[in-house]
N, C-alpha and C positions, 0 to 999 in steps of 0.2 A: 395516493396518500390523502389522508383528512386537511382539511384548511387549516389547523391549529400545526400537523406534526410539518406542511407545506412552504409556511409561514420561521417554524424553528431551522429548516435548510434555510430558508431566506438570512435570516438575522445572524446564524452561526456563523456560515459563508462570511458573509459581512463582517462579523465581528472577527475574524482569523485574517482579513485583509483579501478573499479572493474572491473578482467580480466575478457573476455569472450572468450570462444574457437572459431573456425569459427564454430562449430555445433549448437551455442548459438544463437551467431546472425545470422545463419540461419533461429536457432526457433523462433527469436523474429521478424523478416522478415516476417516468416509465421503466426507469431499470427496478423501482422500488417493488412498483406491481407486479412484472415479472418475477420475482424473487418472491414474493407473497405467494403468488400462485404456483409456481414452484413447489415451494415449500409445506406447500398442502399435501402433494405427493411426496416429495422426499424431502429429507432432515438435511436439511443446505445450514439454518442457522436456529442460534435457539430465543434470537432476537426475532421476534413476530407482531408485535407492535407500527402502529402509525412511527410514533413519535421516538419509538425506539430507534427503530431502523434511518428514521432521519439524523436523528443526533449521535447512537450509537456504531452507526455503521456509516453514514453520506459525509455527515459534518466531520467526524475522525478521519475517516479518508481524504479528506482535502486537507487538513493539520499537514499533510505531506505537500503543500505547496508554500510552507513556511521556507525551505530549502530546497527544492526541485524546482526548477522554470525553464521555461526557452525551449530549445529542442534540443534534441538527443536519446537516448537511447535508454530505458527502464526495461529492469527485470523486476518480476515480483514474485518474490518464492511463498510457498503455502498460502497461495491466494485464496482457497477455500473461495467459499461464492463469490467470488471478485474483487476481494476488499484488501488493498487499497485503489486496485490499478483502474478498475471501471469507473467509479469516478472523477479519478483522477486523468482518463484518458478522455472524459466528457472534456473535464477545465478546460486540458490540455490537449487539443486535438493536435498537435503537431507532432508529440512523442511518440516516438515509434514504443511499441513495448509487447513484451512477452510476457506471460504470466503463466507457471505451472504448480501444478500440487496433484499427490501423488493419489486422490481420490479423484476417480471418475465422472461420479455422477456430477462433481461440483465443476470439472472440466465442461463438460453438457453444458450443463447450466448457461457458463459463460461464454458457451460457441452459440446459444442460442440469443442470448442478451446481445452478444457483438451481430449477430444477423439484422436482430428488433433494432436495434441502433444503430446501423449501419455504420459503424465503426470500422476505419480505413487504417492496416498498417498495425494490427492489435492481432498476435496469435495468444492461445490459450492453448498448453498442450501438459496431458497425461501423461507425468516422468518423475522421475523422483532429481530433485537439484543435484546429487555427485554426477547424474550423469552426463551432465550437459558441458564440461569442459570440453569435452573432444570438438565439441558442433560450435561454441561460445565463447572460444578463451581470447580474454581482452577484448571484448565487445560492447561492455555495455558502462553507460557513463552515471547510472546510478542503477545501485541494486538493491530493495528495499522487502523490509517485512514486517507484519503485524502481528506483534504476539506470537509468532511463528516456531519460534525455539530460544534457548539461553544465546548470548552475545555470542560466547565464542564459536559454538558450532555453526552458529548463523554462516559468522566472518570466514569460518573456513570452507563453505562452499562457495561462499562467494568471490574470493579474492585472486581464483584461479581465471574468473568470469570478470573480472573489472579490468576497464581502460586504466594505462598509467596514472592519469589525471581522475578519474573517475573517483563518485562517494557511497559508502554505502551506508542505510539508513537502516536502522532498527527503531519501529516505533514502539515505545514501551509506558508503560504505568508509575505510578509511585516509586515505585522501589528501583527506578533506575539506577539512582548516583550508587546505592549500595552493588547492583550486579558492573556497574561499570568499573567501579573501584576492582572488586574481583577479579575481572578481567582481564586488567592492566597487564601482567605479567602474561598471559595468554595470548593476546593481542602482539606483543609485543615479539615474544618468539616465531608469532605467524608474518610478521613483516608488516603489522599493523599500527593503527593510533587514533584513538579519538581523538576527532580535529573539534570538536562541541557538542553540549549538550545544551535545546533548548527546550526547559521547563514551562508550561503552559498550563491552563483549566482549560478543558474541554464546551465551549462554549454551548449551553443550553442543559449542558448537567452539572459542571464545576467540578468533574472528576478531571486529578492530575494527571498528564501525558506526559512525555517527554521524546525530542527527539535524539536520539545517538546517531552520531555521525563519526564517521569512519572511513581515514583514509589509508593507502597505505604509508608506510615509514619513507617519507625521504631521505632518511640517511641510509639505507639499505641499501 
């Protein structure tokens, strides 16, 4: 990436609260360019930009370490070109994590960036999420997505696939509180509950994000 879009990982980061070493934003430089070049050949994203791609895709994906840290166990459904869990597995080199979606070539993609990255303990695999209860169930201690689908069908592939204790996260745009609300009653017959919602500006574009969190019902 450009010194100016290199510079907006730098200060975003910072500005959401998460250090990165210079080795970090080295790697996430290099998952950046990978993904450019990529995406010369095939349509991974329709974000192609320096500054885009740093702010719309690097710096949103770590907005997921508002609520995720430490170790443990991430799923990321419709990871499409890796986003959230590639960067998020830079921050975070401890968490083990899986990330699938049900397109291929974006699967590629991200067996080929986890190669360039030498990233340890990160599978990428070509499935569609119902299928994965039989291999998954009560596995994993956060299960996350961007932009992926509505709350409820999210929560109900996922809830087969979460630890007791586990959260899972839908990261979404402006119009959260209103699909949250929606949902309530949905959520709740699935053995569900937003445990929070944190509102935020996406730092270096000032569009609104929001995270949903989601646990299950302890009184179930």
């Amino acid at each position: 990436m450009n010194q100016a879009a290199k510079d907006l990982l730098a200060s975003g980061a910072k500005e959401l609260g998460v250090s990165l070493s210079p080795a970090q934003l080295a790697a996430l430089n290099l998952f950046a360019e990978e993904l450019k070049k990529w995406n010369r050949k095939i349509n991974l994203t329709a974000i192609s930009d320096d500054q885009g791609i740093a702010v719309k895709h690097l710096v949103d994906s770590l907005s997921l370490l508002k609520v995720v840290a430490g170790r443990g166990r991430l799923l990321d459904i419709g990871s499409g070109g890796g986003f959230p869990c590639i960067p998020v597995k830079i921050a975070l080199p401890d968490l083990d994590m899986v990330s699938v979606d049900a397109v291929v070539k974006k699967i590629s993609f991200q067996k080929q960036a986890a190669r360039l990255l030498r990233l340890e303990h990160f599978e990428a695999m070509h499935v569609r999420a119902e299928t994965l209860s039989e291999r998954y169930a009560d596995s994993f201690d956060w299960i996350v997505s961007r932009a992926f689908s509505d709350i409820p069908s999210f929560v109900s592939m996922a809830m087969p696939l979460l630890k007791e204790q586990g959260r899972i996260v839908a990261m979404k745009g402006r119009n959260a509180a209103e699909e949250v609300a929606a949902a309530k009653s949905e959520l709740a017959d699935m053995g569900a509950q937003v445990e929070s919602c944190q509102d935020f500006c996406l730092p270096g574009s000032g569009d609104a994000r929001c995270l949903v969190v989601i646990i299950k019902n302890r009184l179930v």
